[in-house]
C-alpha positions as CSV (number, residue, x, y, z in Angstrom):
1,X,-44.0,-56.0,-29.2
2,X,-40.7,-55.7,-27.6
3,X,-39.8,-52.3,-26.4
4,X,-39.6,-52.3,-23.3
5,X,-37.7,-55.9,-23.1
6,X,-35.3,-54.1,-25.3
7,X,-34.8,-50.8,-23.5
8,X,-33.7,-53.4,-20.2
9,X,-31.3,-54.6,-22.6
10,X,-30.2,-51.6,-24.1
11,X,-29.9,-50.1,-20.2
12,X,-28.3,-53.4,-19.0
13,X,-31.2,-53.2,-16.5
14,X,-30.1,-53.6,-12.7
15,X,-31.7,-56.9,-11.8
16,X,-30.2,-56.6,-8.0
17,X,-31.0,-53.5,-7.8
18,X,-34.5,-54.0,-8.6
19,X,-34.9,-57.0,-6.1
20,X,-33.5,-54.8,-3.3
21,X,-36.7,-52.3,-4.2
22,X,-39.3,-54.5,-4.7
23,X,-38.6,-56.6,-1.5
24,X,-40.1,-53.2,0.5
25,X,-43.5,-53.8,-1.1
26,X,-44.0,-58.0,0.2
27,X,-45.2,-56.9,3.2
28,X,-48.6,-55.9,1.8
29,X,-49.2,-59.3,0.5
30,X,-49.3,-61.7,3.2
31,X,-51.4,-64.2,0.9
32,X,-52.5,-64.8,-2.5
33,X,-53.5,-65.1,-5.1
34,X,-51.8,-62.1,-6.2
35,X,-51.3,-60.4,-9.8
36,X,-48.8,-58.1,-11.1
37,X,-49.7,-56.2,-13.5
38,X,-46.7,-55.0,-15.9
39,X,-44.8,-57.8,-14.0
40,X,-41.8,-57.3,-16.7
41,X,-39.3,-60.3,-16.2
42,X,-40.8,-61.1,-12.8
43,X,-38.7,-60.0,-10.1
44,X,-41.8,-59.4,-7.8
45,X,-43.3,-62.8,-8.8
46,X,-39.9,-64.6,-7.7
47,X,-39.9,-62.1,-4.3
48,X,-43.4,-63.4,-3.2
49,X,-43.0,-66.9,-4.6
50,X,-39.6,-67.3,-2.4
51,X,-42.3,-66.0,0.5
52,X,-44.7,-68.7,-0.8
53,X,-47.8,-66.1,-1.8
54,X,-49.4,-67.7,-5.2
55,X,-48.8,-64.7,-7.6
56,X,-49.3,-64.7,-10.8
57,X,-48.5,-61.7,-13.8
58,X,-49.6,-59.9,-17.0
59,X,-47.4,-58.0,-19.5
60,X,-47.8,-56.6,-22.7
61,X,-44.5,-57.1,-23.8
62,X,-43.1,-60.3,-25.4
63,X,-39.5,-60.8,-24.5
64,X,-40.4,-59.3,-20.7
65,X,-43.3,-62.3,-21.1
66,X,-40.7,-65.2,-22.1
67,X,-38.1,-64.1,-19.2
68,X,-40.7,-64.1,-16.6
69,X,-42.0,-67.9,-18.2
70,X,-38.5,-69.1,-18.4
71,X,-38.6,-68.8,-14.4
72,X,-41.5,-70.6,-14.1
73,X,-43.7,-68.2,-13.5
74,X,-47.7,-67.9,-14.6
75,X,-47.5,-65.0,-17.1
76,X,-50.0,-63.8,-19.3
77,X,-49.0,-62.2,-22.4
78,X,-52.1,-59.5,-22.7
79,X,-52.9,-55.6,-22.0
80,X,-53.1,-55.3,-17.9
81,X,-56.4,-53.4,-17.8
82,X,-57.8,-56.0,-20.5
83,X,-56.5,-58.7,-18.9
84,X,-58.2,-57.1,-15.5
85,X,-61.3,-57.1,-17.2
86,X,-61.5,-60.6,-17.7
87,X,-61.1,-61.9,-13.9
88,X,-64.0,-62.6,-12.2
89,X,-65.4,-60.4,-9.1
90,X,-63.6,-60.3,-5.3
91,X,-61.2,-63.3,-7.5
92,X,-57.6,-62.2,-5.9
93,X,-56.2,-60.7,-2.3
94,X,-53.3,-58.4,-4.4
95,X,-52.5,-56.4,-7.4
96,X,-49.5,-54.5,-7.7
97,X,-48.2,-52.2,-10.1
98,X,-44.7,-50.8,-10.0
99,X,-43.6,-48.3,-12.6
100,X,-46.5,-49.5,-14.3
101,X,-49.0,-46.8,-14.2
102,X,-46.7,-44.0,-15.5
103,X,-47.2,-46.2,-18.7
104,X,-51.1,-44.9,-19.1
105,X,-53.2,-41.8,-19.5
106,X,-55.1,-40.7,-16.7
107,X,-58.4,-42.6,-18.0
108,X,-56.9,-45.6,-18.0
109,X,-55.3,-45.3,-15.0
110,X,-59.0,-44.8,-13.1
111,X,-59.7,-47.9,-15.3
112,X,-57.1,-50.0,-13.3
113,X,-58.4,-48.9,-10.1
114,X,-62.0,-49.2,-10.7
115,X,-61.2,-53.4,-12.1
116,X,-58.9,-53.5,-9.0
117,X,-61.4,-52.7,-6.7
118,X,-64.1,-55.5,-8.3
119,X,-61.3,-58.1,-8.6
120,X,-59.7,-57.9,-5.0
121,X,-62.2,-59.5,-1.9
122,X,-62.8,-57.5,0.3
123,X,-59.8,-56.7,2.6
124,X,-57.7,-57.1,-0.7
125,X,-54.9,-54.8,-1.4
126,X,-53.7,-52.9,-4.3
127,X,-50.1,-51.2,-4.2
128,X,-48.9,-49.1,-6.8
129,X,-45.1,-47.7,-6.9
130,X,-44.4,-45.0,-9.5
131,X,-41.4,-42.8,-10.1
132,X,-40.8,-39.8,-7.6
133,X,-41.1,-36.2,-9.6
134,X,-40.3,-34.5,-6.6
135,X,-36.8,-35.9,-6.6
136,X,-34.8,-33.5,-9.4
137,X,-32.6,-36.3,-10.7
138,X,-36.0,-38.2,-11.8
139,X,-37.8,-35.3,-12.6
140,X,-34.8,-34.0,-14.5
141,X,-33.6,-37.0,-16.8
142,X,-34.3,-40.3,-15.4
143,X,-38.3,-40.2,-15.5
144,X,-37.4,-38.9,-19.8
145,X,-35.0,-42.4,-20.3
146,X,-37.9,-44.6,-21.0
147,X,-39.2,-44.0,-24.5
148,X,-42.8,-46.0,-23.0
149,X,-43.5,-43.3,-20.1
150,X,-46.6,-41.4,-20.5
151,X,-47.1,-38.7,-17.8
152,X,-46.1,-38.5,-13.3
153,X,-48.3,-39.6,-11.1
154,X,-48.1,-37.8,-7.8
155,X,-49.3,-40.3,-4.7
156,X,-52.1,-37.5,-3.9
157,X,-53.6,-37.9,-7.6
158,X,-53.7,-41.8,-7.4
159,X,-55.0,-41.3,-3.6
160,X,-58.1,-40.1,-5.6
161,X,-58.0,-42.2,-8.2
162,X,-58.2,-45.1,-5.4
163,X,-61.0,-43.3,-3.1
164,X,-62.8,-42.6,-7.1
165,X,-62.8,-46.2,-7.2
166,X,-63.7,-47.5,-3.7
167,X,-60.8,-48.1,-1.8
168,X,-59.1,-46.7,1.7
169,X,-55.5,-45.7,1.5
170,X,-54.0,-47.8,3.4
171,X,-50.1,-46.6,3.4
172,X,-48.6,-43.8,0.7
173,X,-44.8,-42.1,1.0
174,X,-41.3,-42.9,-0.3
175,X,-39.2,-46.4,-0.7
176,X,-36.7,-46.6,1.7
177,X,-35.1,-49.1,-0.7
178,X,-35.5,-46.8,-3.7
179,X,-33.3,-43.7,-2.2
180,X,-29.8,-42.9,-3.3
181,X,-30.1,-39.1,-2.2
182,X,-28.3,-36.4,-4.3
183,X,-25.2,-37.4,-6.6
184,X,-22.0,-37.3,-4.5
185,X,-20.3,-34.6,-6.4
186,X,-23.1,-32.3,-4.5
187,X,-22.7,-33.5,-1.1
188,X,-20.7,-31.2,1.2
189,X,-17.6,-32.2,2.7
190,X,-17.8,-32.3,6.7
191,X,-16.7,-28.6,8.2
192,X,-14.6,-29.1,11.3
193,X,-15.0,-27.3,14.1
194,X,-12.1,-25.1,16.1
195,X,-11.9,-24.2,19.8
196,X,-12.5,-20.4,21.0
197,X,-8.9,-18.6,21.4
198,X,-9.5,-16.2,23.5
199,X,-8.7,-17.2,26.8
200,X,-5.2,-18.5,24.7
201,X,-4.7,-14.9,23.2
202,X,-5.6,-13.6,27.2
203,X,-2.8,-15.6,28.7
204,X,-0.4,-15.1,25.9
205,X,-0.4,-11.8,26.0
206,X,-0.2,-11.6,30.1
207,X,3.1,-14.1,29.7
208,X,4.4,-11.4,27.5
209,X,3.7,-8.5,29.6
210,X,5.3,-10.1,32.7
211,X,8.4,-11.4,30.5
212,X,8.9,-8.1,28.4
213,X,12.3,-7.6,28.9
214,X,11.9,-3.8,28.2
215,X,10.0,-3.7,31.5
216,X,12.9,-5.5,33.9
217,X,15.9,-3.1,32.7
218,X,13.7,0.2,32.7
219,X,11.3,-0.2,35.7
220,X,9.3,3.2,34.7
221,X,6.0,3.3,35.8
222,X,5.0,5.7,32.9
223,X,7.1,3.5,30.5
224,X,5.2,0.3,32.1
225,X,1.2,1.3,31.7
226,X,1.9,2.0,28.2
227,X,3.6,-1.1,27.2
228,X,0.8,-2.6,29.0
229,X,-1.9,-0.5,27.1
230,X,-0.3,-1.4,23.6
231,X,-0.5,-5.3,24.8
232,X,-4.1,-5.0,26.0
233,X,-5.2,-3.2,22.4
234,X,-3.4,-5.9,20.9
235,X,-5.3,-8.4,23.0
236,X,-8.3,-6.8,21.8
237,X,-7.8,-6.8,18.4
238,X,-7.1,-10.3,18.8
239,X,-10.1,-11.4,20.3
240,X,-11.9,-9.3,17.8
241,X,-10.6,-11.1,15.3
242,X,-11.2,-14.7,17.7
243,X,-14.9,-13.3,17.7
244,X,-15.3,-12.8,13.7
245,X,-13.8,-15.9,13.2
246,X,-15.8,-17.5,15.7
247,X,-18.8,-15.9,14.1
248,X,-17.9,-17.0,10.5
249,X,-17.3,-20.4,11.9
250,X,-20.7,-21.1,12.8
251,X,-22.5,-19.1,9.7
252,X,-20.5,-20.9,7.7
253,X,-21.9,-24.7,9.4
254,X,-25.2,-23.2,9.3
255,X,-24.8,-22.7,5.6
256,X,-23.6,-26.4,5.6
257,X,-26.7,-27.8,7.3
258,X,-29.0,-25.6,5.1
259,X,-27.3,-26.5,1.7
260,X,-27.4,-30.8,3.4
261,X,-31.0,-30.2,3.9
262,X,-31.8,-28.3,0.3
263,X,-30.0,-31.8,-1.0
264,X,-32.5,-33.6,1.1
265,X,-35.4,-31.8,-0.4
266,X,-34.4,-31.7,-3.8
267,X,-33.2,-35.3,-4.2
268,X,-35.6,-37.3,-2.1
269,X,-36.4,-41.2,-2.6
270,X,-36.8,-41.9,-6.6
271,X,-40.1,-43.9,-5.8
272,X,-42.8,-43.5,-4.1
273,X,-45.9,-46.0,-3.5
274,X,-49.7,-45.9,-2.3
275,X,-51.5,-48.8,-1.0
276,X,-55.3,-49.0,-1.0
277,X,-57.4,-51.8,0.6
278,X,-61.1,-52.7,-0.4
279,X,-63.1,-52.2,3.1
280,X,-64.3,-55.1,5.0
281,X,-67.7,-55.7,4.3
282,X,-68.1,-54.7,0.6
283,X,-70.1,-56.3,-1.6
């Protein structure tokens, strides 16, 4: 079986990419042994091997099996849960999963927690990353891309699967590595910001009063107060306008900031992760 070996190839999978991502997970795995379950061509196994962790993997899927050997790594070709099965008790410090689980019903996802939790010593860890379906662009179409994925796994639901099993959550929330935000063609262009006029509209229009030529051949007071009064309606029907602008000018940044943060919301990191421990002290 070679589907999902395939689909990388198809995809002309991101291997760069996908060592930037799954360098955010080593720091749960100090020591080994360690076993990856879905460990595909074994990006994670070369990320904790170049940290000198003993980590092993397990994958269903031959040609992901053969890459991973061809680097040298320890790779069994079997199912992940059946190859769980087989370890002995409290026999490894780590399992990880990432955009493994999404693979499996719900059933056999409690099945993966319940054999972690026997296999890992107590103090051992078990991270899981799984695709975000909060984020719109994962929810929408990405998530749909792989003809292998079963059903979302929100972090609350696997929080339970994990305290079903045994475990304390240990750390749950968003890849930092994982998070491209929203496509560029929906980000807002920066709104620039423009001084108050109406201290320039005041003095404007007291330079033109004083320099109204009108005024200095026909020195009628009469004549005088109402040029004045047409300036001074003027000058407020300038700074009327100054003030609707002014107005507009900040509705239309707060608009900006709410429309940056509705990005925020609806495009938020495309993975997110929970990491259980066993407690210290099980038996």
């Amino acid at each position: 079986m070679n589907v999902e070996s395939d689909y990388y190839a198809f995809t002309e999978f991101d291997a760069e990419h996908s060592r930037r991502v799954l360098r955010f997970y080593t720091q749960f795995f100090p020591k080994g042994p360690v076993l990856d379950l879905g460990c595909g061509p074994g990006t994670f196994l070369d990320l904790l091997g170049d940290d000198g962790v003993a980590v092993r993997g397990v994958d269903v899927d031959e040609g992901m099996v053969r890459q991973a050997r061809e680097s040298g790594h320890d790779v069994a070709l079997d199912d992940a849960v059946a190859h769980l099965r087989s370890l002995p008790d409290d026999s490894l410090f780590g399992v990880f999963a990432a955009h493994f689980l999404e693979h499996l019903a719900a059933p056999d996802v409690q099945a993966v927690y319940d054999e972690a939790f026997r296999v890992l010593a107590p103090g051992g860890t078990f991270v899981a990353a799984v695709p975000n379906a909060a984020c719109l662009s994962v929810l929408g179409h990405d998530f749909w891309r792989d003809p292998t994925h079963v059903r979302f796994y929100d972090p609350v639901v696997l929080q339970f699967f994990a305290h079903q099993a045994g475990f304390r959550v240990v750390a749950a929330g968003e890849n930092p590595f994982n998070h491209p935000g929203s496509p560029p063609e929906l980000r807002p262009q920066p709104i620039d910001s423009f001084p108050n006029l109406r201290d320039d509209v005041t003095r404007a229009i007291q330079r033109a009063i004083a320099l109204d030529p009108d005024d200095a051949e026909n020195p009628d007071d009469e004549q005088a107060v109402t040029h004045e009064r047409v300036w001074a309606e003027v000058g407020n029907v300038l700074a009327q306008m100054d003030e609707r602008l002014d107005t507009t000018q900040r509705n239309l940044h707060e608009l900006h900031d709410r429309y940056t943060n509705l990005l925020r919301q609806l495009y938020p990191a495309n993975e997110v992760y929970v990491a259980v421990a066993v407690p210290e002290g099980t038996e």
